[in-house]
Biopython code that builds the backbone (N, CA, C, O; Angstrom):
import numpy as np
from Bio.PDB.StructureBuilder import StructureBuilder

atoms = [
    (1, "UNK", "N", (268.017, 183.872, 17.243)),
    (1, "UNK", "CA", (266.963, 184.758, 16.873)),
    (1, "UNK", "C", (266.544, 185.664, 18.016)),
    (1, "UNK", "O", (266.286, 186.866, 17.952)),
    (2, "UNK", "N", (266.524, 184.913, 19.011)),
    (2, "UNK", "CA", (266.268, 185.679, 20.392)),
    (2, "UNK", "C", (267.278, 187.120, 20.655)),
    (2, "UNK", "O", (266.920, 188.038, 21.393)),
    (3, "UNK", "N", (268.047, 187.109, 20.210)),
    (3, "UNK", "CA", (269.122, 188.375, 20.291)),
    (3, "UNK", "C", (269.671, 189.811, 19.158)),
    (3, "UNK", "O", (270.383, 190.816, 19.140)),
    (4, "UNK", "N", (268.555, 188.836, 18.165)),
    (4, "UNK", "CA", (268.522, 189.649, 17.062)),
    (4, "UNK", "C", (268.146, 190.837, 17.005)),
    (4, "UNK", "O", (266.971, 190.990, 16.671)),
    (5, "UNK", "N", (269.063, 192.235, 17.330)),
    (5, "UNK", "CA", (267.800, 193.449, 17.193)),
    (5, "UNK", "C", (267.196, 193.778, 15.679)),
    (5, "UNK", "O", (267.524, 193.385, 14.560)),
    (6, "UNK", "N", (266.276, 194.583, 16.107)),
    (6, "UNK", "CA", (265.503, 195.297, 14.870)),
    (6, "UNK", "C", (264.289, 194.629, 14.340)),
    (6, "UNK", "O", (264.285, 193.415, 14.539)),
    (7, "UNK", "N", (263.523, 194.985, 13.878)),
    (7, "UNK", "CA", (262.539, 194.343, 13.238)),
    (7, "UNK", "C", (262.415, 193.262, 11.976)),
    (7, "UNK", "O", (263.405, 192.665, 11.553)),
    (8, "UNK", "N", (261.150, 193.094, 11.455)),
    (8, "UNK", "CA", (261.191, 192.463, 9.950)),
    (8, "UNK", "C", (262.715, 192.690, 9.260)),
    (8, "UNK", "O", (263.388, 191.740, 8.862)),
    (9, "UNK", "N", (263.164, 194.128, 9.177)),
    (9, "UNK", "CA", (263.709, 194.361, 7.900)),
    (9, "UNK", "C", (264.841, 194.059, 8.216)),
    (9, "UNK", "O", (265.605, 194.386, 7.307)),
    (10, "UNK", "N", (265.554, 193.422, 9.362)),
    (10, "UNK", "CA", (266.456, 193.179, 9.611)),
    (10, "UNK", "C", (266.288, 191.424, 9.886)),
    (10, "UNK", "O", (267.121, 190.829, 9.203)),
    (11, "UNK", "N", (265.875, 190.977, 10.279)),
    (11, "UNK", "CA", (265.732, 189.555, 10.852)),
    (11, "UNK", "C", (265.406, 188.284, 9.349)),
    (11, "UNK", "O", (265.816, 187.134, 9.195)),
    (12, "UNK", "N", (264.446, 189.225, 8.406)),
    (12, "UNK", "CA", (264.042, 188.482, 7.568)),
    (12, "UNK", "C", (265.445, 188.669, 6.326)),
    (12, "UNK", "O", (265.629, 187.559, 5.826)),
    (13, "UNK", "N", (266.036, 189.303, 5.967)),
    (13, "UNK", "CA", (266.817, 189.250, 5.125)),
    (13, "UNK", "C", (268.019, 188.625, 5.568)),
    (13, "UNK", "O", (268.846, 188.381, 4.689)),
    (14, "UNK", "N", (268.335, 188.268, 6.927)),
    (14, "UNK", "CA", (269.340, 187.810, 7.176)),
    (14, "UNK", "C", (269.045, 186.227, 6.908)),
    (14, "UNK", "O", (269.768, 185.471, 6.259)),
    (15, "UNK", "N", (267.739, 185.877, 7.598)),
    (15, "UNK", "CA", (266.732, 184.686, 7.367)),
    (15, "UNK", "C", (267.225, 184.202, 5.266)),
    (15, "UNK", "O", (267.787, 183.179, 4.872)),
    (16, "UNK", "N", (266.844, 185.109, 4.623)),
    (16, "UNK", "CA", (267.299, 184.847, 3.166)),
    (16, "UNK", "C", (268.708, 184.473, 3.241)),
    (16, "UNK", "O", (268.730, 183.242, 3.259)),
    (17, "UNK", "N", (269.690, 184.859, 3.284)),
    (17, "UNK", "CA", (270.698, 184.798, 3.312)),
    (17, "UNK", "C", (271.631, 183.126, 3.972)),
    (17, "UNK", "O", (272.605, 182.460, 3.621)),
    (18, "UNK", "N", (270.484, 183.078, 5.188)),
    (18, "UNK", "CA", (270.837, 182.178, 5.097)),
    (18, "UNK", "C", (270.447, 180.650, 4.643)),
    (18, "UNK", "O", (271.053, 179.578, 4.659)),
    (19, "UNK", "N", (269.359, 181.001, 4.299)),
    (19, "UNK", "CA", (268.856, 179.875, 3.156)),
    (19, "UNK", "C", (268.981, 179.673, 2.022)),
    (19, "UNK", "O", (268.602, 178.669, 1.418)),
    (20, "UNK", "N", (269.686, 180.873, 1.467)),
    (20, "UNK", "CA", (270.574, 180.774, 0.012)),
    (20, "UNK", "C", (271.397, 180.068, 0.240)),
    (20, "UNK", "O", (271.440, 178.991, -0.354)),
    (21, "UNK", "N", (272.749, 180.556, 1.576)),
    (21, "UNK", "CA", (273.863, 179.578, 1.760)),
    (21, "UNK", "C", (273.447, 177.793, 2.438)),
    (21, "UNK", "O", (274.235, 177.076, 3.055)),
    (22, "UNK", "N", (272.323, 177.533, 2.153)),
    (22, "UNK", "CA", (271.928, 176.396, 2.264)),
    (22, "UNK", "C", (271.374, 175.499, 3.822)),
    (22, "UNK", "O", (271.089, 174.318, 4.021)),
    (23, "UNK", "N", (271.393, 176.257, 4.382)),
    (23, "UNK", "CA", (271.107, 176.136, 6.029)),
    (23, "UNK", "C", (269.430, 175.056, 6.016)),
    (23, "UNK", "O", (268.580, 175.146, 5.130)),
    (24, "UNK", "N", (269.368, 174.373, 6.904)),
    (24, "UNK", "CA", (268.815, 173.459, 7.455)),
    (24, "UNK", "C", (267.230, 173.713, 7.987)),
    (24, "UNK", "O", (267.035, 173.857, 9.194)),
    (25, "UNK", "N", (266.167, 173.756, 7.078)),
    (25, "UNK", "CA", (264.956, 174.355, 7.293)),
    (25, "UNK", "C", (264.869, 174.324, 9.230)),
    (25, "UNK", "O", (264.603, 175.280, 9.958)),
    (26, "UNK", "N", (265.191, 172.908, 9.637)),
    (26, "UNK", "CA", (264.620, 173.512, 10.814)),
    (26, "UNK", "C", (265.024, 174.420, 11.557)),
    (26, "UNK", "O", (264.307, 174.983, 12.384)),
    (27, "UNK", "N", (266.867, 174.808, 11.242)),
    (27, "UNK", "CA", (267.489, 175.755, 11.833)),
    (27, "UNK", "C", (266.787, 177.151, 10.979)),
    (27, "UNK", "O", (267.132, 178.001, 11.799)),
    (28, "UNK", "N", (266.135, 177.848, 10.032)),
    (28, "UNK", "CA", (265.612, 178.414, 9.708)),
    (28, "UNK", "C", (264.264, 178.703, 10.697)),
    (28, "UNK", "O", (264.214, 179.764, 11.318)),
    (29, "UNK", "N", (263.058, 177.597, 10.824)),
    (29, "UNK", "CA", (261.797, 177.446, 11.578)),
    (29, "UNK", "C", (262.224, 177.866, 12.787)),
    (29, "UNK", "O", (261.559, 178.759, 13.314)),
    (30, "UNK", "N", (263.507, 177.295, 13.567)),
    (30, "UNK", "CA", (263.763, 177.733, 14.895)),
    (30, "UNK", "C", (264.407, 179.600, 14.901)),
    (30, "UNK", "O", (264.203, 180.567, 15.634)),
    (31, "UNK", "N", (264.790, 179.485, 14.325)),
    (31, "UNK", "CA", (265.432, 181.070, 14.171)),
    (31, "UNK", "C", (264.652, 181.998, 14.304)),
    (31, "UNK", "O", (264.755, 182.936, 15.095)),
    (32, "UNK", "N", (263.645, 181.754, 13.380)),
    (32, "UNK", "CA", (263.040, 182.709, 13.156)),
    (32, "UNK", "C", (261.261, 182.866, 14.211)),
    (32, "UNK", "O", (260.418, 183.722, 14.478)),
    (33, "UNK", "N", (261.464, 181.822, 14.396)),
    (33, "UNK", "CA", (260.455, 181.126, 15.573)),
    (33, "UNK", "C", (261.168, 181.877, 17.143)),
    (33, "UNK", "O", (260.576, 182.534, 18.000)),
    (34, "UNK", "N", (262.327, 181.553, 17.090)),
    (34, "UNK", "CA", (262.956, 182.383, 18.283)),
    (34, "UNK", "C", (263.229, 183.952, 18.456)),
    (34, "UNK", "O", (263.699, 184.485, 19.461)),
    (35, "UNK", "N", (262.842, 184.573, 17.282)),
    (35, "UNK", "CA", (263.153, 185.650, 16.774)),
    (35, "UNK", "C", (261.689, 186.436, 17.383)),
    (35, "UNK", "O", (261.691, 187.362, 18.194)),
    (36, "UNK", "N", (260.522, 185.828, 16.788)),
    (36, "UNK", "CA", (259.442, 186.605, 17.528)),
    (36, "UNK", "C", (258.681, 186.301, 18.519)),
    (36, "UNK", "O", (257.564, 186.773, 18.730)),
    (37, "UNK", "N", (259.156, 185.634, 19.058)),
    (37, "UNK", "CA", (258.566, 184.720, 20.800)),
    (37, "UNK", "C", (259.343, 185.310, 21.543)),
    (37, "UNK", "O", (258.893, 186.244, 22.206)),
    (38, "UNK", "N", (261.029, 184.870, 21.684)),
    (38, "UNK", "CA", (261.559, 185.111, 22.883)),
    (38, "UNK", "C", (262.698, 186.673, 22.158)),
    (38, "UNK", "O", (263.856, 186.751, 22.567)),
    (39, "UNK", "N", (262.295, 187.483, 21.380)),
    (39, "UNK", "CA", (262.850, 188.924, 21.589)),
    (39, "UNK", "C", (262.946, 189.276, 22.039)),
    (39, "UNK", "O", (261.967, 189.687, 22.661)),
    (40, "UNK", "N", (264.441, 189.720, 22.485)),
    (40, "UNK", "CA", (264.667, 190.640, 23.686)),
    (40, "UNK", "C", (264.200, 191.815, 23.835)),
    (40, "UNK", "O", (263.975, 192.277, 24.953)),
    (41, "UNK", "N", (263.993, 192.451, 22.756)),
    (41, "UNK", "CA", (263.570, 194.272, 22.577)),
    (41, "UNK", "C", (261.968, 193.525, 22.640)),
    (41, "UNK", "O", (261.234, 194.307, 23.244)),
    (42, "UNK", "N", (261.521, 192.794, 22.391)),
    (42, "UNK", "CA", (260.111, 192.394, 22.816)),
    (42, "UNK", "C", (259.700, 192.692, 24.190)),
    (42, "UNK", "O", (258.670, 193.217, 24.615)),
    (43, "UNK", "N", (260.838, 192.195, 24.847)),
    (43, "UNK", "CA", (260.306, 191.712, 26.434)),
    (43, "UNK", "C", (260.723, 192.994, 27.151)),
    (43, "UNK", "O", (259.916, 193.625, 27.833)),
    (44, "UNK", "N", (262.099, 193.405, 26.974)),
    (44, "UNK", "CA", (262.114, 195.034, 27.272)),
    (44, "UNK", "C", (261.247, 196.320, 27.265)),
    (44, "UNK", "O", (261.056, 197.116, 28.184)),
    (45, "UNK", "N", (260.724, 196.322, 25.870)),
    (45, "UNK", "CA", (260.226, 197.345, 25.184)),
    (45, "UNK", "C", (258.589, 197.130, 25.480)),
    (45, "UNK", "O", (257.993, 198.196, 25.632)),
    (46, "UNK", "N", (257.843, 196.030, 25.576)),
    (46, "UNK", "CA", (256.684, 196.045, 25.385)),
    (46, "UNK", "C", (255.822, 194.685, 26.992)),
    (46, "UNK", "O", (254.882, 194.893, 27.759)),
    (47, "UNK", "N", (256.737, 193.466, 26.839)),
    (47, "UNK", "CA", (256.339, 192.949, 28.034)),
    (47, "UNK", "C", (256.786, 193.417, 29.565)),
    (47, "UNK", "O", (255.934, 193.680, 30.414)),
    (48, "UNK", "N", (257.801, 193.470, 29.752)),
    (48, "UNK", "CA", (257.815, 194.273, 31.174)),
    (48, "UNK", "C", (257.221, 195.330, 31.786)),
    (48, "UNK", "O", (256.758, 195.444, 32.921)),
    (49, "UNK", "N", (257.339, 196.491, 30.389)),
    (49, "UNK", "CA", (256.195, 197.876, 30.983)),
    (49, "UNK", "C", (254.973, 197.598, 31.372)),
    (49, "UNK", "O", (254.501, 197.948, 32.454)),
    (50, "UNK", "N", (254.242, 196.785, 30.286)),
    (50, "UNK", "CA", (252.715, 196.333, 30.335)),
    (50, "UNK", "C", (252.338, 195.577, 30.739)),
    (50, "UNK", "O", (251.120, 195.528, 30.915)),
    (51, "UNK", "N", (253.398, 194.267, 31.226)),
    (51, "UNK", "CA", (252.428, 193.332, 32.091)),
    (51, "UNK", "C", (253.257, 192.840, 33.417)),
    (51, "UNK", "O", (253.090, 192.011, 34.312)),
    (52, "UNK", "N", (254.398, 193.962, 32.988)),
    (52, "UNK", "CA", (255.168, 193.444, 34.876)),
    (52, "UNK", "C", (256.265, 192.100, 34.333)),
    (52, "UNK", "O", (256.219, 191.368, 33.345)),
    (53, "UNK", "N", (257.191, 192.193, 35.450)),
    (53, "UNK", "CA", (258.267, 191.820, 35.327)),
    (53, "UNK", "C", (257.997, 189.889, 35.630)),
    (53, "UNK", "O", (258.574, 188.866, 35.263)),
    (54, "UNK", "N", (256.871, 190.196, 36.439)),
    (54, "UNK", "CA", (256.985, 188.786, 37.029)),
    (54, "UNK", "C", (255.792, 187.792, 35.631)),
    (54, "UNK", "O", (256.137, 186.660, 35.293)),
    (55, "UNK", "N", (255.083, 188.147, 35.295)),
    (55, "UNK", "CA", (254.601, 187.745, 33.728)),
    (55, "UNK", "C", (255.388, 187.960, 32.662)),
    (55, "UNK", "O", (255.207, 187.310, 31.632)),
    (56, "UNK", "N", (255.886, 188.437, 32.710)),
    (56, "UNK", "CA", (257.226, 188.367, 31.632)),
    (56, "UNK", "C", (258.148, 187.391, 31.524)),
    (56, "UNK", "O", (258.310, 186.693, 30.524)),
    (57, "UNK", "N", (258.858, 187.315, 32.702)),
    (57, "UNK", "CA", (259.690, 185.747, 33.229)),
    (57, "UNK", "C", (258.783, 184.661, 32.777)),
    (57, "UNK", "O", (259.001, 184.153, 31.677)),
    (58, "UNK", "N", (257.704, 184.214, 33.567)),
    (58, "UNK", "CA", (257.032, 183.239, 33.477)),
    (58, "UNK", "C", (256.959, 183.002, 31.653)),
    (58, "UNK", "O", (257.568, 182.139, 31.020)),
    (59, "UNK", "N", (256.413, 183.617, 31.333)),
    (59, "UNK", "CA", (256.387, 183.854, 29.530)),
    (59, "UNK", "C", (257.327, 182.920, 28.643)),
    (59, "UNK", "O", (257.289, 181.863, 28.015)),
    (60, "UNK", "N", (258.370, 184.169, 29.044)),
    (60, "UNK", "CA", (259.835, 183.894, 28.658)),
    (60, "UNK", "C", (260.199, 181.843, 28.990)),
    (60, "UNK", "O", (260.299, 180.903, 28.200)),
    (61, "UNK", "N", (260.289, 181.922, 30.426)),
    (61, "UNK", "CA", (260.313, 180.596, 30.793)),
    (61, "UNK", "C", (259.301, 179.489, 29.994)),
    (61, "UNK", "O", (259.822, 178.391, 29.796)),
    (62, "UNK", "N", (258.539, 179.587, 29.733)),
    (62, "UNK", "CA", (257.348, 178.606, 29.434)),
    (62, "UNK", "C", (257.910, 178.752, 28.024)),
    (62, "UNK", "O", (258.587, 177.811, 27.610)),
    (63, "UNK", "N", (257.732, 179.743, 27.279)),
    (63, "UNK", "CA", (258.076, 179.684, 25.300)),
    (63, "UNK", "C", (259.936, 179.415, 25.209)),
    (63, "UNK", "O", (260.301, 179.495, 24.037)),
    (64, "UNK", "N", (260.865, 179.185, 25.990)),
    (64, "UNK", "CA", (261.642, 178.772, 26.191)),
    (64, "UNK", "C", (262.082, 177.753, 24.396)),
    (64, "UNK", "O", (262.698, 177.859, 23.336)),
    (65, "UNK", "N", (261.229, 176.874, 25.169)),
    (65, "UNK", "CA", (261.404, 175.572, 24.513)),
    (65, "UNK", "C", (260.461, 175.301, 23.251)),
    (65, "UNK", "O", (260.351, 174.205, 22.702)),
    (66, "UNK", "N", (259.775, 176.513, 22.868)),
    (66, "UNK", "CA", (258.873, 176.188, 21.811)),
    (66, "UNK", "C", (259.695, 176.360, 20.513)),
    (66, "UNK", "O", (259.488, 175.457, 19.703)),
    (67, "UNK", "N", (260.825, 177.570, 20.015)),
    (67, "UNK", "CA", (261.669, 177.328, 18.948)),
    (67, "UNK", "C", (261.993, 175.857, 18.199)),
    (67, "UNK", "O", (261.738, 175.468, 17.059)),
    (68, "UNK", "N", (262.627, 175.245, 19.269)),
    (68, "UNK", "CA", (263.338, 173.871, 19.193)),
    (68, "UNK", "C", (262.302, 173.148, 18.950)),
    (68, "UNK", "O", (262.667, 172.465, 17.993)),
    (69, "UNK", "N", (260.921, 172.769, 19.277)),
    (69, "UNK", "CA", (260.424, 172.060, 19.296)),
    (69, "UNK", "C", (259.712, 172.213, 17.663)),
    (69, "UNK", "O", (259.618, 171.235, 16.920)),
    (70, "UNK", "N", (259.172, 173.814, 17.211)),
    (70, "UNK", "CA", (258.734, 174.027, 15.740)),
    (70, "UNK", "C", (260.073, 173.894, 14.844)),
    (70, "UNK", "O", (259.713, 173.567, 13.713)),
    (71, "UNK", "N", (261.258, 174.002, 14.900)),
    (71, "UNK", "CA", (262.079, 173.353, 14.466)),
    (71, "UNK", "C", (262.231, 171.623, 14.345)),
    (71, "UNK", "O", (262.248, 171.001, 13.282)),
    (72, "UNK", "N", (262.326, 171.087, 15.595)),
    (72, "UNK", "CA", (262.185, 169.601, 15.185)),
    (72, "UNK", "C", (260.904, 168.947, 14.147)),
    (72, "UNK", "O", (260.993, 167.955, 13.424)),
    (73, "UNK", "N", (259.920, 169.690, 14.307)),
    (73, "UNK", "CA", (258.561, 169.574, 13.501)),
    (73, "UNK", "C", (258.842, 169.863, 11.919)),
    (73, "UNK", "O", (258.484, 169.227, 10.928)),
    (74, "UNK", "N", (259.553, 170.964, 12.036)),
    (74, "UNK", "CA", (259.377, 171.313, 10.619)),
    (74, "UNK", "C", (260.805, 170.516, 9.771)),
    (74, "UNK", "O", (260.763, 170.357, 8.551)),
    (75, "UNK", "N", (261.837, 170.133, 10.475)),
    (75, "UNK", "CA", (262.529, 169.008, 10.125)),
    (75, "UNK", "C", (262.212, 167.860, 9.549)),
    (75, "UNK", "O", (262.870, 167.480, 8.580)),
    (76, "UNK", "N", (261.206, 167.146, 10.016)),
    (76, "UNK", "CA", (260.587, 166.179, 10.316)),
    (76, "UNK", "C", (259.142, 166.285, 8.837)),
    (76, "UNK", "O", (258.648, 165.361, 8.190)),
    (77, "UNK", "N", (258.917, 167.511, 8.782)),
    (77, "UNK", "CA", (258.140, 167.620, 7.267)),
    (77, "UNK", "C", (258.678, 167.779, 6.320)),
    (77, "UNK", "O", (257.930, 167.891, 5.348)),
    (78, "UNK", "N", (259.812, 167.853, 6.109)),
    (78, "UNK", "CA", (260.761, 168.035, 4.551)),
    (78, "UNK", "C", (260.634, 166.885, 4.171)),
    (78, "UNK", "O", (261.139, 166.528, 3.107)),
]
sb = StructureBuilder()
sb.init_structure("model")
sb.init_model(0)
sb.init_chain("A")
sb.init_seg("    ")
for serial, (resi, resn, name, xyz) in enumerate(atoms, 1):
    if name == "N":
        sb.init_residue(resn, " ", resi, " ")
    sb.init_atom(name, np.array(xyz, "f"), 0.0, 1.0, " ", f" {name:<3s}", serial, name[0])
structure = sb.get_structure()
């Protein structure tokens, strides 16, 4: 999700697609969880200009591990 360009209209229909072909809610929760936390055109486009390179890293570093973790959660509620 993290590498996904484009917005909604691109991220969420692919998101359908793959939950038609039957994919694994938490791999869904993480995807798409990784999709608007750790975006690359996020951190390019909007965190580096505005809050500097060195809050950006830190960011990046710290939400790292939050995908995986709302994935194991939402696994774990089906």
């Amino acid at each position: 999700g993290a590498i996904t360009p484009g917005g909604p209209a691109s991220a969420f229909p692919f998101l359908a697609i793959l939950a038609g072909s039957g994919a694994d809610r938490g791999i869904l929760v993480t995807y798409i969880t990784s999709w608007a936390i750790l975006g690359a055109q996020r951190i390019i486009v909007w965190d580096i200009p505005f809050m500097g390179i060195e809050f950006s890293m830190y960011r990046l570093l710290i939400s790292i591990p939050l995908p995986i973790i709302a994935g194991l959660i939402a696994r774990r509620m089906a």
